[in-house]
C-alpha positions in Angstrom: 3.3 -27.4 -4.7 5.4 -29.3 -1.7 3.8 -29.7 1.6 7.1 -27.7 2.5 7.0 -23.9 1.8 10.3 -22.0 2.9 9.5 -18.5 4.0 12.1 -16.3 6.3 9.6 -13.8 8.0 6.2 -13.3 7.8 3.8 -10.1 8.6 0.8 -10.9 10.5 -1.9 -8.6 10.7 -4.8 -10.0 12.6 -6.4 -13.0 11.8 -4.1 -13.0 8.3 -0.2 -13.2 7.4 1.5 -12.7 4.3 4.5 -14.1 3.3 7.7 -14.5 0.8 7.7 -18.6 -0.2 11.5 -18.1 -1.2 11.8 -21.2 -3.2 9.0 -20.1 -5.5 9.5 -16.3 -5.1 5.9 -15.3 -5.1 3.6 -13.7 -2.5 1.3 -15.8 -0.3 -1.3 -15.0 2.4 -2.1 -17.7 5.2 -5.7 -17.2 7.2 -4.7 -17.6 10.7 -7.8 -19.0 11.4 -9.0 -21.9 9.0 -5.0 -22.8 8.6 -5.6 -21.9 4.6 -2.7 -21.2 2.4 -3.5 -19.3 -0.9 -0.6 -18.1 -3.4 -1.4 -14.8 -4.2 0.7 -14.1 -7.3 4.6 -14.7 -8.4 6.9 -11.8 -8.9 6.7 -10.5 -12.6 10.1 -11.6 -13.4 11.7 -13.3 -16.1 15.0 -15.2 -16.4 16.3 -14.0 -12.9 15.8 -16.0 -10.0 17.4 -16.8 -6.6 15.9 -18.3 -3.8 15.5 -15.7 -1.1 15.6 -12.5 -3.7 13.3 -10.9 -1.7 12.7 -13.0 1.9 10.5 -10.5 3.3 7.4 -8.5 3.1 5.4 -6.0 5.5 1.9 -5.2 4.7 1.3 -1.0 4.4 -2.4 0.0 3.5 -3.0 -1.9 0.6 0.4 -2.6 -0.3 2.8 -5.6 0.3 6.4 -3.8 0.5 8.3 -7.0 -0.8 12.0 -6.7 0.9 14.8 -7.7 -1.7 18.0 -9.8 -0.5 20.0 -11.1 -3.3 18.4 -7.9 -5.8 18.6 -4.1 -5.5 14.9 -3.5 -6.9 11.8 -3.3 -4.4 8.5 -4.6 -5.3 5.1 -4.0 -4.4 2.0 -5.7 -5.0 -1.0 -4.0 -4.7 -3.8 -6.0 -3.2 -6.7 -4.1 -4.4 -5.9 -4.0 -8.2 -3.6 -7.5 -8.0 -1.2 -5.5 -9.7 2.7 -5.4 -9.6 4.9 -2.0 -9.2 8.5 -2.0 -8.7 11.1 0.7 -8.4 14.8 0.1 -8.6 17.2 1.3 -6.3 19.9 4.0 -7.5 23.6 2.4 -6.2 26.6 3.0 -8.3 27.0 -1.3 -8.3 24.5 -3.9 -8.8 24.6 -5.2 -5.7 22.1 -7.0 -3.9 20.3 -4.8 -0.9 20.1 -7.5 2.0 17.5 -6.1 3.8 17.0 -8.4 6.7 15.7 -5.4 9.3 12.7 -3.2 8.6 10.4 -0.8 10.6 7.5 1.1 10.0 4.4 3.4 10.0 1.2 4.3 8.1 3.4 5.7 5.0 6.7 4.7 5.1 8.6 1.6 5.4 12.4 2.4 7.3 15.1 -0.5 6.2 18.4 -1.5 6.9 20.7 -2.4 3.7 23.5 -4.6 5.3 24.7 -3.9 1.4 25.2 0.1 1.7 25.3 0.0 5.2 22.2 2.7 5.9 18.8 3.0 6.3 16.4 3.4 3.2 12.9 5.4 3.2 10.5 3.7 1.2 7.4 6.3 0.8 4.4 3.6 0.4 
């Protein structure tokens, strides 16, 4: 791997964040403390990739909510079972969702598709 790892947002949560590497589109977490890097897993796709499909992540429970871009499916990687699940969005086009604004609380995450122009509930 480069000394150089793109990433467009990360979510901190304590003495940890957890981040997108866009290049490599897979998950990474970084322990605030000791500086450590560790890549947690790439996303279980074949043949489709784009740097910045999904810049973003936000950390729900045991969850990482991976944010798509250039995609219209939304992953999520469960820490506990190191597991991928991933549900695709229903739009009458394939267009990509470009979620670059998200909010949220103990079960949902709230997004902003610059794509559809709305707000999408993800129940986590």
């Amino acid at each position: 791997m480069d000394d150089f790892l793109a990433s467009d947002g990360w979510y901190i949560e304590g003495d940890e964040a957890w981040f997108i590497g866009t290049e490599y589109n897979a998950i990474f977490r970084v322990d605030l403390l000791s500086l450590e890097c560790e890549l947690i897993s790439h996303f279980p796709v074949e043949n489709i990739w784009e740097p910045r499909m999904n810049p973003r992540c936000v950390k729900v429970g045991n969850y990482i909510v991976c944010l798509p871009s250039y995609q219209s499916n939304i992953f999520f990687y469960n820490i506990k079972n190191n597991s991928f699940q991933q549900i695709e969005v229903d739009i009458p086009k394939k267009i990509p969702l470009s979620i670059y604004h998200y909010w949220h609380d103990s079960e949902y995450v709230y997004c902003f598709s610059r794509s559809l122009q709305s707000i999408l509930t993800i129940d986590v």
